[in-house]
LONU-231933 format. One line per field, with one value per atom (N, C-alpha, C): residue number from 0; x, y, z; atom name. Coordinates in steps of 0.1 Angstrom, whole numbers, plus 2048, in hexadecimal, padded with zeros to 3 digits. Atoms other than C-alpha are relative to their C-alpha. Example, Ala and Ser with C-alpha at 12.3 -4.5 7.8 and 13.67 -1.06 7.14 Angstrom:
BEGIN
k = [0  0  0  1  1  1]
px = [809  87B  809  7F7  889  7F8]
py = [7F4  7D3  80C  7F5  7F5  80B]
pz = [800  84E  800  800  847  808]
a = [N  CA  C  N  CA  C]
This chain:
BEGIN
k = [0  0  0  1  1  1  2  2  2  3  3  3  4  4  4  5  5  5  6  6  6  7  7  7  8  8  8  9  9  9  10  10  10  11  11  11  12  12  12  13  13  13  14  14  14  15  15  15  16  16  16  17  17  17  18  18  18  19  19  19  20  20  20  21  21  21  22  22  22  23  23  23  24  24  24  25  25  25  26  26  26  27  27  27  28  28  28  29  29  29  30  30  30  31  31  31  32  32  32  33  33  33  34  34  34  35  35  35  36  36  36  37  37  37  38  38  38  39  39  39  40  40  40  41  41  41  42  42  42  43  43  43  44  44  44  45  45  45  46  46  46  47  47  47  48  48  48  49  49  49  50  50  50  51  51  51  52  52  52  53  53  53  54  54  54  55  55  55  56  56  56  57  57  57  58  58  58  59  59  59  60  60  60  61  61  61  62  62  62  63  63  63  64  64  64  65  65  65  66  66  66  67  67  67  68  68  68  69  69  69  70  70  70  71  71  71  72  72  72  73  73  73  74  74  74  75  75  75  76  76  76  77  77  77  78  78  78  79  79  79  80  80  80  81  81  81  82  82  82  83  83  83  84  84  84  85  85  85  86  86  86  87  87  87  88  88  88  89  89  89  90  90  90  91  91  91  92  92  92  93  93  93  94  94  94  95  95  95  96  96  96  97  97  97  98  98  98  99  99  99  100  100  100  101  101  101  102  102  102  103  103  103  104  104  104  105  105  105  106  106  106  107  107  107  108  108  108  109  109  109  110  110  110  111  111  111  112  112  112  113  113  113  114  114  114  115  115  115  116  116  116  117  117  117  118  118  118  119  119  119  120  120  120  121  121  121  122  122  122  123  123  123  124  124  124  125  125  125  126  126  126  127  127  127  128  128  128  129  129  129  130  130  130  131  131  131  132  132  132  133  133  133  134  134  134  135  135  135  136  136  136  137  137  137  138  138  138  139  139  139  140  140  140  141  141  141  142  142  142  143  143  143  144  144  144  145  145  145  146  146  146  147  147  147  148  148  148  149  149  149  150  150  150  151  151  151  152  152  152  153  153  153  154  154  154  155  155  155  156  156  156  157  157  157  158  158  158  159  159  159  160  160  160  161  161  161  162  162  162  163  163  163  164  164  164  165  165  165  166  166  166  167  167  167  168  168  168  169  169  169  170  170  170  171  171  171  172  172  172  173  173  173  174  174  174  175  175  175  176  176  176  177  177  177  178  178  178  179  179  179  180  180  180  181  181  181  182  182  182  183  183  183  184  184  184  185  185  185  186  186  186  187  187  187  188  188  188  189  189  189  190  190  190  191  191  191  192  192  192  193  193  193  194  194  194  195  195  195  196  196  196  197  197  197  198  198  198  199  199  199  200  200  200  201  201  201  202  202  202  203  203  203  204  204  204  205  205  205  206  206  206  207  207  207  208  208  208  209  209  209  210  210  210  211  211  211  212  212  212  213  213  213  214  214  214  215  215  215  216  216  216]
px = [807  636  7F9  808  62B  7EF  811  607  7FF  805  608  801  7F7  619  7EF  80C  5F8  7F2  80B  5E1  800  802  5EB  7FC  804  5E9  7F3  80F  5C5  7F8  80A  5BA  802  7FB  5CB  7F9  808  5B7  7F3  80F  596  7FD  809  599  805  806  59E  7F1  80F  57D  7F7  80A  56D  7FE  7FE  57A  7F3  806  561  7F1  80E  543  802  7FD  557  80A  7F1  577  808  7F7  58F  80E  7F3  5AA  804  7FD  5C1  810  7F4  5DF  809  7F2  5FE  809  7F2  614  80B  7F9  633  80A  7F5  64B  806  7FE  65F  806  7FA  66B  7F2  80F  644  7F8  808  629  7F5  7FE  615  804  7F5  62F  7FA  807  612  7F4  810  5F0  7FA  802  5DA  7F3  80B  5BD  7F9  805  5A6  7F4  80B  589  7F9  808  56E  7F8  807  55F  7F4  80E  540  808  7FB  55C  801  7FD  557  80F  7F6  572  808  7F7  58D  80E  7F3  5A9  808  7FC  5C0  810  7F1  5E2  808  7F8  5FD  80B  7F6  614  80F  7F1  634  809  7FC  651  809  7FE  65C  801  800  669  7F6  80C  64F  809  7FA  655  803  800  664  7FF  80A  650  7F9  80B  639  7F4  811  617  7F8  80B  5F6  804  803  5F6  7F3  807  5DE  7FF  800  5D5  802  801  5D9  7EE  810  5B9  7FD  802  5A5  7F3  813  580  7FF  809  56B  801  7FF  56F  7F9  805  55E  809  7FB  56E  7F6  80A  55C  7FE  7FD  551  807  7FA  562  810  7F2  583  800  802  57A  800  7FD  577  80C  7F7  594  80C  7F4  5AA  7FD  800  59A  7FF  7FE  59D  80E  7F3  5C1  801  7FC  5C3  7FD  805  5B0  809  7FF  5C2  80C  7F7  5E7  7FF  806  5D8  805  7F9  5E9  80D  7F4  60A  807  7F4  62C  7FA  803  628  80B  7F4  64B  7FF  806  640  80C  7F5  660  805  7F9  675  80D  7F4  696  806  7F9  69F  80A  7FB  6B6  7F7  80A  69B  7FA  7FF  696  7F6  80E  681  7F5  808  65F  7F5  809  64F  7FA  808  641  7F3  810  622  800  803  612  7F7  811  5F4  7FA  806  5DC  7F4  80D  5C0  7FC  805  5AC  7F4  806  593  7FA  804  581  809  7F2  5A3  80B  7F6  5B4  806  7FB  5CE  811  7F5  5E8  807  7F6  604  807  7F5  61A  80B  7FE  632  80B  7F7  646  805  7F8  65C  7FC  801  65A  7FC  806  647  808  7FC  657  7F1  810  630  7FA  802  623  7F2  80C  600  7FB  802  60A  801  7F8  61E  7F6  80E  5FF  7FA  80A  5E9  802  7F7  601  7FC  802  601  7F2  80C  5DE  7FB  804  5D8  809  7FB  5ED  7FB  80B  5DD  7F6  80C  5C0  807  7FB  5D2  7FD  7FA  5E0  7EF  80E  5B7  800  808  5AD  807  7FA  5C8  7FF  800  5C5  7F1  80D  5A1  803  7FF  5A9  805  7F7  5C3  7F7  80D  5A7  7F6  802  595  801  7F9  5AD  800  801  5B2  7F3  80D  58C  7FD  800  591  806  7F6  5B1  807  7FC  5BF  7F8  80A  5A5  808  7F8  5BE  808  7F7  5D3  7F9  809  5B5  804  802  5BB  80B  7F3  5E1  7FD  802  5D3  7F8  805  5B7  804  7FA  5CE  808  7F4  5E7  7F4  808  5C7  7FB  803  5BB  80F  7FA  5DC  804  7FB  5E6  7F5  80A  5C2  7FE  7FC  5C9  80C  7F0  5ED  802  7FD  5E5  802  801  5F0  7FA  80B  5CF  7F8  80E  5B2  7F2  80C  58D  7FB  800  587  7F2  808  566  800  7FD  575  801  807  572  7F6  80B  554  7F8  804  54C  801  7F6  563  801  801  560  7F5  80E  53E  7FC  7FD  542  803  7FB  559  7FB  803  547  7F1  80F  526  805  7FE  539  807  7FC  539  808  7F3  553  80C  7F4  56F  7FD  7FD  57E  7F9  808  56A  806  7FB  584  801  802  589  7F0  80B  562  7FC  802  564  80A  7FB  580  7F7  80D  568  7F9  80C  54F  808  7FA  569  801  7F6  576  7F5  809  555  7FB  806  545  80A  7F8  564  801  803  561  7F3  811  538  800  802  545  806]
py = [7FC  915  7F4  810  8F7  803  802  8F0  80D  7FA  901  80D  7F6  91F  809  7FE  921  7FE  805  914  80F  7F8  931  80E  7EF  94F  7FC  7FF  940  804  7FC  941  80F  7F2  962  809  7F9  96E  802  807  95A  80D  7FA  970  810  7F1  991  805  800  98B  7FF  7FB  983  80B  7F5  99B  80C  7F3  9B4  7FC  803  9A0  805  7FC  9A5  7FC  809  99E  7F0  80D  981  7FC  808  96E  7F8  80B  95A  7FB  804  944  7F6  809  934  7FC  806  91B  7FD  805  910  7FD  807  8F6  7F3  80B  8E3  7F0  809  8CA  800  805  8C5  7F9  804  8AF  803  7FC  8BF  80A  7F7  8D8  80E  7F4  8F4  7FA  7FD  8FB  811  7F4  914  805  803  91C  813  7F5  93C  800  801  949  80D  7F6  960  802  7F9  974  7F6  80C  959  7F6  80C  93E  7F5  806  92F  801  801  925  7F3  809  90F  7FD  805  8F9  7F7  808  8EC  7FC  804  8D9  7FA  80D  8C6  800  80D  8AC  806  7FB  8BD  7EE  80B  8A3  7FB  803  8A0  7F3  80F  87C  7FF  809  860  801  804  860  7EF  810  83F  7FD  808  82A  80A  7FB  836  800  7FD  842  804  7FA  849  80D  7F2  86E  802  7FB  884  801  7FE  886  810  7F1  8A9  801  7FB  8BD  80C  7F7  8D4  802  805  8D8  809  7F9  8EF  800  802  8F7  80B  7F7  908  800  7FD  917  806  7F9  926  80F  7F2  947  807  7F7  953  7FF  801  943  80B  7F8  958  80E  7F5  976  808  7FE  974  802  7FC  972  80B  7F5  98D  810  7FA  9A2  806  802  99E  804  7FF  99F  812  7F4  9C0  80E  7F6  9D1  7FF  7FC  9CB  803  7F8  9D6  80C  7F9  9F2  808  801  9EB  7FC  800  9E7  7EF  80D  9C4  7F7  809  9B8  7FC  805  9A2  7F7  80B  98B  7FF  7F7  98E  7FE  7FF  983  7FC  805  975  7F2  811  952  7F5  80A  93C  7F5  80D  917  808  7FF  916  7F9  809  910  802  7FF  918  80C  7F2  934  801  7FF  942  811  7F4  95C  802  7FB  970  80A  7F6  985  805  7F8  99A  808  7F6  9AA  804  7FB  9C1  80D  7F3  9E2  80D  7F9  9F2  7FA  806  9DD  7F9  80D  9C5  800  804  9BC  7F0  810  99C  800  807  98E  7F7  80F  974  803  803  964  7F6  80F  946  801  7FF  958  810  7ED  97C  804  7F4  999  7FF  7FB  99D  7F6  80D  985  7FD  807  987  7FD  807  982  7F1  80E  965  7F7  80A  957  7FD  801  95D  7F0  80A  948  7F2  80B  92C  7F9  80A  929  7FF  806  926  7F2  809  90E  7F1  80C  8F8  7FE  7FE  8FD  7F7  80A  8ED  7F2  80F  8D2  7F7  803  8CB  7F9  804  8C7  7F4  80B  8B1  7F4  80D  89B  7F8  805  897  7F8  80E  889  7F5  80F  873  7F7  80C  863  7F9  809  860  7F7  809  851  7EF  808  83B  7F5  805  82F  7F9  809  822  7F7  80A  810  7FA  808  80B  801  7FA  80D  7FC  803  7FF  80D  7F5  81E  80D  7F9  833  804  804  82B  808  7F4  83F  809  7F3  858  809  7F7  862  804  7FC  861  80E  7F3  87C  80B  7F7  891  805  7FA  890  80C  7F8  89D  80D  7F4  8B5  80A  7F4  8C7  806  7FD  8C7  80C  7F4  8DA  80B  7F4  8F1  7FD  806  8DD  7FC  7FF  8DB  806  7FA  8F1  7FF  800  8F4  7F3  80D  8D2  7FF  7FC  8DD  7FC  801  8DA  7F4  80C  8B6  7F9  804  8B0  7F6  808  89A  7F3  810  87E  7FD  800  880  7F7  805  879  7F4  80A  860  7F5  7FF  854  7F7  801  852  7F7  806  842  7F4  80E  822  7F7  80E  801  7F9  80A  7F5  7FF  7F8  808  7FF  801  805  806  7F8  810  80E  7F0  829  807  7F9  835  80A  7FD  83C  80A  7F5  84C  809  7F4  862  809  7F1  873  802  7FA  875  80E  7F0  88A  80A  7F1  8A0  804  7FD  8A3  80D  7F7  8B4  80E  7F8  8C7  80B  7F7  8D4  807  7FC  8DE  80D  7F7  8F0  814]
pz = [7F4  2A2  805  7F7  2BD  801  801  2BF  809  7F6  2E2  802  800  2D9  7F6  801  2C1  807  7FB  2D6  80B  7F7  2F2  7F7  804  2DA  7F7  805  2CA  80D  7F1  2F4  802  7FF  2F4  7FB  80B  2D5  805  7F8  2E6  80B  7F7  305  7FC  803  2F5  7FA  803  2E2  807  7F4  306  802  7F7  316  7FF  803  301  80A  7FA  316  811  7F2  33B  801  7FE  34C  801  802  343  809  7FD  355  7FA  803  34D  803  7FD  357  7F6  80D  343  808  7F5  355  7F4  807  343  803  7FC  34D  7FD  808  336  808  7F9  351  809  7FC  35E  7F8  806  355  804  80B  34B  7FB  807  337  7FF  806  32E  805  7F7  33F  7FB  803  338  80A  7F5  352  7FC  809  344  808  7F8  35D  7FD  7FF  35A  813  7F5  378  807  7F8  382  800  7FE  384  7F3  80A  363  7F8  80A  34E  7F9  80C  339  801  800  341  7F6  80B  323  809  7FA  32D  7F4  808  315  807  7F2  32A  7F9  803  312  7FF  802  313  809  7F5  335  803  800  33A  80D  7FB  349  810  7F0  373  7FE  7FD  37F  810  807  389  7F5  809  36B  807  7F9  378  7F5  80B  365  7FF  7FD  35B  7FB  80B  34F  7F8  812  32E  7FB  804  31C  801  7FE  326  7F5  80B  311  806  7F5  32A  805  7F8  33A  80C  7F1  360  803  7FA  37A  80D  7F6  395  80E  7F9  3B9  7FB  800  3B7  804  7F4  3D2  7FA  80A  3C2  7F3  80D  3A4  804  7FF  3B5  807  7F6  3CA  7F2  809  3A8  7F7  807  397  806  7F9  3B5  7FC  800  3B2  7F7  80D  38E  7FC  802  38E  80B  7F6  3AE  7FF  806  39A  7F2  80D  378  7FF  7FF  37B  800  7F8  386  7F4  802  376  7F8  804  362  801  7F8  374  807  7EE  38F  802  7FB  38E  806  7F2  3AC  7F8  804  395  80B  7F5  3B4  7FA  805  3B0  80A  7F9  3BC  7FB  80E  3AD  7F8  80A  38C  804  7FB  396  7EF  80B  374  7F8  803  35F  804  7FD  36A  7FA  802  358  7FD  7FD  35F  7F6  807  34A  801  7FC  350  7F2  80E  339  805  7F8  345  7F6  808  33D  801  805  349  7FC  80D  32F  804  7FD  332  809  7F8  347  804  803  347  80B  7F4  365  7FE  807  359  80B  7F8  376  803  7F9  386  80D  7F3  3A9  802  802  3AD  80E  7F5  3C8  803  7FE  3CA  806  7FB  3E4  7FE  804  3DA  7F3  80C  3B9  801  801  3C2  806  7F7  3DB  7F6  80C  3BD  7F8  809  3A5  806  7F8  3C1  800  7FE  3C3  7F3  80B  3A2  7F8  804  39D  809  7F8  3B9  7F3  805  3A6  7F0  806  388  804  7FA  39B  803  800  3A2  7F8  80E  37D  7FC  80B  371  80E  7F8  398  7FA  801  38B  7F4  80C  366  805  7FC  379  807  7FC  38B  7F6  80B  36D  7F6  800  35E  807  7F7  37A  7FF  7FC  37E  7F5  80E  355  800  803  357  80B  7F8  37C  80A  7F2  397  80C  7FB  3AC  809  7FB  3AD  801  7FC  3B7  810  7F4  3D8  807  800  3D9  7FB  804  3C3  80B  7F5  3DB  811  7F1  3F9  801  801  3EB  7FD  804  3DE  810  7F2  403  809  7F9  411  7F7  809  3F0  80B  7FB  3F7  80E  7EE  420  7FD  7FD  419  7F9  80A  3FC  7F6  80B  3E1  7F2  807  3D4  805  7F9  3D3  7F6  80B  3C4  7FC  802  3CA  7F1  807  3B9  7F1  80D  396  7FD  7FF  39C  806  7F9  3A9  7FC  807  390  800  7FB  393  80F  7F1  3BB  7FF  801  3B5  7FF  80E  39A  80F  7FA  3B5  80F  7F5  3D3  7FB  805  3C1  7FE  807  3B4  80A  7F9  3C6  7FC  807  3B1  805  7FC  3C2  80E  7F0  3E4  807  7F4  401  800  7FC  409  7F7  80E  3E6  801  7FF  3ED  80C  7F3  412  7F8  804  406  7F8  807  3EA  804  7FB  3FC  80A  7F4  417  7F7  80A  3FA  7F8  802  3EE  80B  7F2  40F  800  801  40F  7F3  80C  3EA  7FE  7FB  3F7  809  7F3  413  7FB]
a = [N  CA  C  N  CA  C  N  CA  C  N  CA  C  N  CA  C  N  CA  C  N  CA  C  N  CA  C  N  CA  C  N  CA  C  N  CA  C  N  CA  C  N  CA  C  N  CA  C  N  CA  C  N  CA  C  N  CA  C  N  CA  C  N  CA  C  N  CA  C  N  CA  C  N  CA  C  N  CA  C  N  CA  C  N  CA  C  N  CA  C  N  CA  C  N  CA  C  N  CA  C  N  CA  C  N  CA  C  N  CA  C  N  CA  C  N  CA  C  N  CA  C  N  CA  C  N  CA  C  N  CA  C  N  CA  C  N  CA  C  N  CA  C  N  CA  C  N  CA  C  N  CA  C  N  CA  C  N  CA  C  N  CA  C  N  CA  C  N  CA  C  N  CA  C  N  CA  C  N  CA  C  N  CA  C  N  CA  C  N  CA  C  N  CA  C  N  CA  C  N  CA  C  N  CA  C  N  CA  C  N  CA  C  N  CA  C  N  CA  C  N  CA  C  N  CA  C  N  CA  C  N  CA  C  N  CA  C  N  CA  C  N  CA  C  N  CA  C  N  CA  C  N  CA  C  N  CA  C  N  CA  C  N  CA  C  N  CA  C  N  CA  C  N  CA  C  N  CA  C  N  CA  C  N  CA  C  N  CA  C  N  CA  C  N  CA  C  N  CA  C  N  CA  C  N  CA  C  N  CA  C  N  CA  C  N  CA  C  N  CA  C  N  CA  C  N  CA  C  N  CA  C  N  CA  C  N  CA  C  N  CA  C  N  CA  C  N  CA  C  N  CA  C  N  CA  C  N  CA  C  N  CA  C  N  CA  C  N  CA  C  N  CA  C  N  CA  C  N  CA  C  N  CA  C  N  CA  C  N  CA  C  N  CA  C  N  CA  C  N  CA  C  N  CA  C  N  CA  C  N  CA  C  N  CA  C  N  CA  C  N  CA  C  N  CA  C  N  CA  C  N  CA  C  N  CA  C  N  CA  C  N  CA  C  N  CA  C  N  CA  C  N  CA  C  N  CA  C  N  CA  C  N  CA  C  N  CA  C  N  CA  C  N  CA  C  N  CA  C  N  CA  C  N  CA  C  N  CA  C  N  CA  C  N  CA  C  N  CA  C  N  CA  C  N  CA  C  N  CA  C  N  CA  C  N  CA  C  N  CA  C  N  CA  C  N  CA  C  N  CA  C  N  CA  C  N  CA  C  N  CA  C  N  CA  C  N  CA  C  N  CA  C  N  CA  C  N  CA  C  N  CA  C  N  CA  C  N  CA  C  N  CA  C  N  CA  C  N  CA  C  N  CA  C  N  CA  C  N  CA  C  N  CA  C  N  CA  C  N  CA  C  N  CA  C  N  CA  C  N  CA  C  N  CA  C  N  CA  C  N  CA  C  N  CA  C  N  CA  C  N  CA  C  N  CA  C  N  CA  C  N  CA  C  N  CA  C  N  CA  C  N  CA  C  N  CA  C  N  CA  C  N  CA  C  N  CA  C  N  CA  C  N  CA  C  N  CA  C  N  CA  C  N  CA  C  N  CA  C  N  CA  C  N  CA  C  N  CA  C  N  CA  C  N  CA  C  N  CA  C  N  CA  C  N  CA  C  N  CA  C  N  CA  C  N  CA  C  N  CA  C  N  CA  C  N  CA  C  N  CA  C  N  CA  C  N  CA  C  N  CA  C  N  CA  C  N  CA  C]
């Protein structure tokens, strides 16, 4: 059994033993032809929570780019984000636990959802749901990924290439403009970081500060 294969049923274990304090979410990506291959993104009701990743074995892009490193860290999400998925999570809690549409539609990835609640538990596991506020759901949690690991990649970045800061924060500006990314918030850190240091390109510096204001608003 792969680490991750352990690693998801220790989180699995983890938030059944929440669960007894209040309701748990939690998401599972899995795409062996992605980097990164496995994600795990786990929220409680006030927006707190816990994003773990491993990069899998998905050959290197060419050109080779920095990636992410495997994550294992503490996140916060908005409130409002938080209540908008356990809305959802709570108002199919009930329902059928087939959300796949089985349609022939490319592979975009497993995604699968879990709730756990005081009316107990409920799973989703899909490529492409019939259910379009599952499927919305799915989408914006996966922005919301896409966030956490653009944020290591800058940190990254700001250790070994400061250079390529400069492309990174251009594609972060238009991802977060088109949906691609959301919750800028969960890096608010490195924006910061970011936007404080004279060392790094001006623009490098006006961009966080934009995506800042915008992660405030």
């Amino acid at each position: 059994m792969n680490r991750w294969v352990l690693g998801a049923a220790a989180a699995l274990c983890a938030m059944r033993a929440g669960a007894a304090t209040g309701p748990i979410f939690q998401a599972d990506f899995s795409n062996p032809a992605a980097s990164p291959a496995h994600w795990t993104l786990t929220l409680k009701p006030d927006g707190t929570g816990h994003f773990r990743s491993e990069r899998g074995n998905a050959p290197s892009s060419d050109p080779p780019v920095l990636e992410a490193p495997d994550l294992d860290r503490d996140v916060k999400v908005s409130e409002e984000f938080a209540r908008h998925v356990f809305h959802e999570a709570h108002e199919h809690s009930g329902q059928s636990k087939d959300c796949e549409s089985h349609m022939k539609v490319a592979f975009q990835g497993w995604k699968k959802l879990t709730y756990l609640g005081p009316e107990g538990e409920w799973t989703c596991e899909f490529n492409y749901s019939r259910d379009r506020q599952i499927q919305e759901l799915g989408e914006s949690l996966l922005a919301v990924a896409s966030t956490i690991l653009e944020g290591a990649r800058l940190e990254a970045l700001l250790l070994h290439d400061r250079l390529g800061l400069d492309r990174e924060m251009e594609f972060i500006s238009e991802a977060s403009g088109d949906g691609r990314m959301a919750e800028l918030g969960v890096i608010r850190g490195v924006l910061k970081r970011l936007a404080d240091d004279d060392e790094v390109m001006e623009r490098v510096r006006k961009r966080a500060g934009l995506l800042l204001a915008k992660a405030d608003r």
